[in-house]
C-alpha positions, 0 to 999 in steps of 0.5 A: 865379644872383642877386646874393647868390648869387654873392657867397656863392659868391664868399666862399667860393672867395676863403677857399678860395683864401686857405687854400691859398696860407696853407698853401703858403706856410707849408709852403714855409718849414717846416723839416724837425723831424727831425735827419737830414733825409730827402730823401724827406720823412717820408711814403710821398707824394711829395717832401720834407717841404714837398712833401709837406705842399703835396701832402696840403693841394692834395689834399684839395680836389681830392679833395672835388670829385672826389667831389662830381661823382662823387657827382652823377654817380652818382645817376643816373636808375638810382639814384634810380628803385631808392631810391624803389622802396625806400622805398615799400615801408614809405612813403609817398613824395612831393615837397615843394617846396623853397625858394630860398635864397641870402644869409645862409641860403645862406652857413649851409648851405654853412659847415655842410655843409662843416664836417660833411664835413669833421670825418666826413673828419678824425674817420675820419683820427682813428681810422686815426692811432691805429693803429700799422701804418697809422701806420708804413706813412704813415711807412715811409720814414722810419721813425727819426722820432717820434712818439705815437699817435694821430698828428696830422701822420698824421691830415692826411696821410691826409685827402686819400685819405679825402676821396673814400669819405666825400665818397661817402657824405655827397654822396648824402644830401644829393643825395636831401635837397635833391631835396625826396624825403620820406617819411612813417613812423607813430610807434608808440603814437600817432595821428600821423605823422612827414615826413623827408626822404628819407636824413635819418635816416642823415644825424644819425648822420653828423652825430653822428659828426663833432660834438663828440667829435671837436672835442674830441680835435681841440682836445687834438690841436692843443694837443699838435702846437703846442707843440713847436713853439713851444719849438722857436721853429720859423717862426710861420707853421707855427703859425698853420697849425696852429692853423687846421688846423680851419678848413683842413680844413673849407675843403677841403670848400667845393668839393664842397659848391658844386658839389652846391649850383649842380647841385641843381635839376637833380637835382631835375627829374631826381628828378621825371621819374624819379617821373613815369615810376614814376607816383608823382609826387605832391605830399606835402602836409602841415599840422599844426593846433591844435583844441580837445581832446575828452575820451574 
C-alpha cells in the first residue's frame, strides 16, 4: 500500500469515526418527542430513544462490513468457476488488465461506491417506511407515538437490518467487476461488438435505483423531519444530524467498500487460477481505430 493510498484509507476511517461519534453524542442528549415518554424507546430495538438511535447509527456500519467480508467470502473459487461458465455461453470471456488507482481517483471510487450503496440501502428503507404494517411493527411498543407515511425516523431505523441483503447484492458485482472479468456481446444491426465488465449491466439498474429520485423524496423527507423540530427549538445538534443524515448514511457504507478495495487483488489472482483450471485464461484484447470510409 503506497503512500496515497493509505491517506485516502486514512481520510475515510477518520470521517467514519467522526460521523459515529457526531451522532452519539447528539443522540445521548436528544430528548424523548413524545409527551409520556416510553422507557422502552419508540422502536421494537433495544433501549430507550437514545439508545436506540445509537444502536441503528452503530449498527449500519457494522452491518455493512459484515457484509463486505461476507460477500467476499462468498465469491469463492465455487461461485466464480459457475458464473464464468455462465457466461461463455452466449460470450466471449476473458480478462482485462486493471489499473492501479490510488489518490485522487481512489478517493472517487470509494465516495461513489459508497454513496451507491448507501441511497440502494435507504431508497429500499424508503419503500418499507411507506408501509403502514412494517411501520406499526418498528413502532409496536409505543404504538401512541405519531406519525405520517412514509416514516422518516422508521426509514433509518430500518437501515441497519437492510444493510446486509443490499450490501449481498451490490458487493458481488463489484467483486466480479474489479476482478477486470469482461465479456463481449454483438449489437444487433450493426457490425460491432460491445466490452462489459462482467455484472455491469446489472450494476446501472442499481445505480439507477439508488440515483436522483431517491435524492429527491430524501431531501423532501429532510425538510419535513427538521422543522418540527426546529419550531420545538429541540437541542441543535439533533438538526445538524438530521440534515447530515445523507452524508451518515453514505458514511455507514466506507467500511465495506474498503475492505472489497484492500482485498481486490487477491480476488483477482482468485478469478485467474479459476479460469486457468476452465482453460479459459485468455487475455480479451481490444482496440478501436478510425480509417478512411469505403462507400458501398
Amino acid at each position: 500500500m503506497n503512500g496515497n493510498t493509505r491517506k485516502v484509507y486514512l481520510f475515510f476511517i477518520i470521517l467514519y469515526a467522526v460521523l459515529i461519534i457526531l451522532s452519539i453524542v447528539a443522540f445521548s442528549f436528544m430528548p424523548d418527542p413524545d409527551p409520556i415518554p416510553n422507557p422502552e424507546g419508540n422502536f421494537i430495538t433495544p433501549g430507550n430513544v437514545q439508545i436506540e438511535w445509537i444502536f441503528a447509527i452503530l449498527m449500519a456500519g457494522v452491518c455493512g462490513t459484515i457484509a463486505g467480508l461476507i460477500s467476499i467470502f462468498f465469491v469463492s473459487t465455487i461461485f466464480i468457476k459457475r458464473y464464468v461458465k455462465i457466461l461463455s455461453k452466449k460470450h466471449k470471456v476473458g480478462l482485462v488488465d486493471m489499473e492501479k488507482i490510488s489518490g485522487s481517483f481512489l478517493f472517487r471510487k470509494i465516495w461513489i461506491r459508497s454513496i451507491i450503496l448507501g441511497f440502494f440501502v435507504g431508497n429500499i428503507c424508503f419503500t418499507l417506511a411507506g408501509q403502514e404494517n412494517i411501520v406499526e411493527f418498528m413502532r409496536s411498543v409505543n404504538p401512541s407515538m405519531i406519525y405520517s407515511l412514509p416514516d422518516v425516523e422508521t426509514l433509518w431505523q430500518l437501515a441497519w437490518i437492510i444493510t446486509i441483503p443490499c450490501a449481498l447484492i451490490v458487493i458481488p458485482i463489484w467483486v466480479m467487476m474489479d476482478s477486470g472479468l469482461v465479456t463481449t456481446k454483438k449489437i444487433k444491426g450493426v457490425q460491432f461488438e460491445a466490452v462489459n465488465l462482467a455484472s455491469s449491466p446489472l450494476y446501472k439498474v442499481i445505480k439507477g435505483y439508488a440515483g436522483i429520485g431517491f435524492v429527491y423524496n430524501l431531501i423532501i423527507m429532510i425538510i419535513f423531519w427538521v422543522t418540527p423540530v426546529i419550531q420545538r427549538g429541540i437541542f441543535e445538534m439533533a438538526i445538524i444530524i438530521q440534515i447530515i443524515s445523507p452524508l451518515i448514511a453514505a458514511g455507514s457504507a466506507f467500511p465495506g467498500v474498503m475492505i472489497l478495495e484492500y482485498f481486490k487483488p487477491r480476488i483477482r489472482t482468485r478469478v485467474e487460477k479459476t479460469l486457468i483450471k476452465l482453460d479459459m485464461n485468455k487475455d480479451l484484447v481490444y482496440s478501436v481505430e478510425l480509417k478512411d470510409r469505403v462507400s458501398k
